[in-house]
N, C-alpha and C positions, 0 to 999 in steps of 0.2 A: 272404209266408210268415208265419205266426204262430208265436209261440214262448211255450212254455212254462219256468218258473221253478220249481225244489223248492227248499223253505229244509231249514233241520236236520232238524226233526221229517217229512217229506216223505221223508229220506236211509232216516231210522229204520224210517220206516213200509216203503221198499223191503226195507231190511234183514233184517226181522220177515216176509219174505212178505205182504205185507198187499194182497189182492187188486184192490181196488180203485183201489192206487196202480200197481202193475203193469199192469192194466189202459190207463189213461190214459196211461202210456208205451208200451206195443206200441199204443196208436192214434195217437200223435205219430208211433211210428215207420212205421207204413201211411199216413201222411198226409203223409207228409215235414216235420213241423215238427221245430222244433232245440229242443232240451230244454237252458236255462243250469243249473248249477250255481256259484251264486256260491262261490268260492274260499273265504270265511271259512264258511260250512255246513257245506262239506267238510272244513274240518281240525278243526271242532267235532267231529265226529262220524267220520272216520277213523281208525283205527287198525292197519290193516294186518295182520289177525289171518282164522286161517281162517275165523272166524264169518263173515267180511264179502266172503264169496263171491258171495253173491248180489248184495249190493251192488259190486261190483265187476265182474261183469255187466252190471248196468246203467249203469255209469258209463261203459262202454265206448262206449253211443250216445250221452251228453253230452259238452257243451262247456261248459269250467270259464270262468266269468268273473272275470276277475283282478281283484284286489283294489289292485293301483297304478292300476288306472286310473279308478279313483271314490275313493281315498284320503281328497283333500281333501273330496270330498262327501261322504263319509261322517263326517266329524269335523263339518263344517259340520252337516249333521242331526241326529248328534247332542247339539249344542249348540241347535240350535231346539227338541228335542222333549224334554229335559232328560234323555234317557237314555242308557248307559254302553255300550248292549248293540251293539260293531259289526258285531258277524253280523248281528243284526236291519236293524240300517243298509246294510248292502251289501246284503242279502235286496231288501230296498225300493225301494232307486236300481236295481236291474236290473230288478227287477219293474218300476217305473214306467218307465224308459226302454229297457226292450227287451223287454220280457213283454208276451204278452197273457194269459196264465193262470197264477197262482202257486197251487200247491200247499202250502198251510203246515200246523202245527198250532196256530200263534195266531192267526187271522184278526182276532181285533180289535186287536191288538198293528201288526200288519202294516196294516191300515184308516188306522189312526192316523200310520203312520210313511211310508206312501205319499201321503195327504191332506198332507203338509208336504211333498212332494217338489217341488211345483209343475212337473210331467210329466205323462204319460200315468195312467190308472187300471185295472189289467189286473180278467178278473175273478177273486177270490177262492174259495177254494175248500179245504174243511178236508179232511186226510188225517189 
């Protein structure tokens, strides 16, 4: 089964209606793949506000991936790739070890931070 990945700007883009991220989750969802939601994405960009109804629909067919359990690899990355930003880090270690598609809106941020993951390499794709 292939799985898809949304970082921050991917949450936003559902958020906004943005059609063509909708899209790619009702075909995950006819397809049976499992959409992650890295846990640090989510609370970037949660707030629990009626605006975030539509998002909140859609997070109904995801599966949050926890941020204990790449903790340490996430500090370790960040310390390789000399960056601060741990959403982007957690985005990356799940895309590389458990994505085959991540939906982002920095594709080259995310190129950068997956090529240092020494894992898998899902394909990229800007929202």
């Amino acid at each position: 089964m292939s799985r898809i990945v949304l970082d921050a700007g991917a949450l936003i883009a559902l958020e906004r209606n943005d059609r063509a991220i909708w899209a790619a989750l009702k075909l995950a969802a006819l397809r049976t793949r499992e959409v992650l939601v890295p846990s640090a994405a989510l609370a970037q960009v949660w707030r629990g506000t009626a605006r975030q109804a539509r998002l909140r629909q859609a997070l109904a067919n995801c599966l949050v991936a926890s941020f204990d359990e790449v903790a340490h690899a996430v500090g370790e990355l960040c310390c390789r790739t000399r960056t601060r930003d741990i959403c982007d880090a957690q985005v990356a270690i799940v895309a590389a070890t458990r994505g085959d598609v991540l939906y982002t809106s920095d594709p080259d941020d995310m190129r950068r931070l997956i090529a240092a993951c020494d894992a898998g390499t899902p394909v990229i794709l800007r929202c």
